[in-house]
Phi, psi and omega in degrees: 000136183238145142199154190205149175252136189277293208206161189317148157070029163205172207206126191262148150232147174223151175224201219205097167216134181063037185083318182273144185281156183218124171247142195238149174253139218204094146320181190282325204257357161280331141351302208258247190328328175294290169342279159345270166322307187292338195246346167268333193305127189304333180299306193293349187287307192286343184299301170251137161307179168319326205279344216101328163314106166323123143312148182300328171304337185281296210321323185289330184268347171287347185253027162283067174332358177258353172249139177293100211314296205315305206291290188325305194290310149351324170292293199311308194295338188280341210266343199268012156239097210304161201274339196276203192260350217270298175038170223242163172255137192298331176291345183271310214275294172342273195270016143265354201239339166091025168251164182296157183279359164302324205291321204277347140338301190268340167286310201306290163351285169309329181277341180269346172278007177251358175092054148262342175235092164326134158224136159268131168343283191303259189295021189012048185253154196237144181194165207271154268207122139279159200353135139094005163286146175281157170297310176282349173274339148340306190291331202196072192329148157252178192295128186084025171267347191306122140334000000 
């Protein structure tokens, strides 16, 4: 699975299905809404506890072989940051989920250029963007917005 932008104000994914590669052209804001819906859904809400703790349902979808482990962890990490002013530091989110804190670095970082994700300036702990937040405003919280 890939994504890339051909031009201002659109986004390719292309994945693999049945051997052929298949690409969907996505705009920023049918981007921004698919994201979205996926990231309010109460199932993805439901993977981890307060503590961080899988729920039996991921453990099940990860040990589904039919499913993409890499896109699940990619969820998980976005779901392991609260939605609230409180956000997480990526090294807290690391040992609890048990990925490296590069790895979980670089989904945050992605998750905030697609605007799901916030980091406040000061304390660069990240937390999740509700609905209809932008990528650049991701980047740079506006006042009383702070993480």
């Amino acid at each position: 699975m890939s994504s890339s932008g051909d031009s201002a104000g659109e986004g390719r994914l292309g994945v693999l299905a049945a051997g052929r590669e298949v690409t969907i052209t996505l705009s920023d804001s049918q981007l921004e809404q698919v994201v979205a819906g996926i990231s309010e859904d109460a199932g993805l809400s439901a993977w981890l506890g307060d503590d961080l703790q899988p729920s039996r349902e991921l453990e099940s979808l990860l040990a589904d072989d039919r499913l993409s482990h890499s896109l699940l962890r990619a969820l998980l990490v976005l779901v392991a940051f609260p939605a609230d002013a409180r956000g997480r530091e990526v090294t807290y989110v690391a040992s609890e989920l048990g990925i490296s804190a590069s790895s979980i670095h670089r989904y945050a970082v992605t998750w905030m250029a697609v605007g799901m994700l916030a980091q406040d300036p000061i304390s660069r702990r990240y937390r999740r963007r509700p609905r209809g937040g932008s990528a650049a405003a991701a980047q740079t919280p506006a006042a009383g917005d702070e993480c």
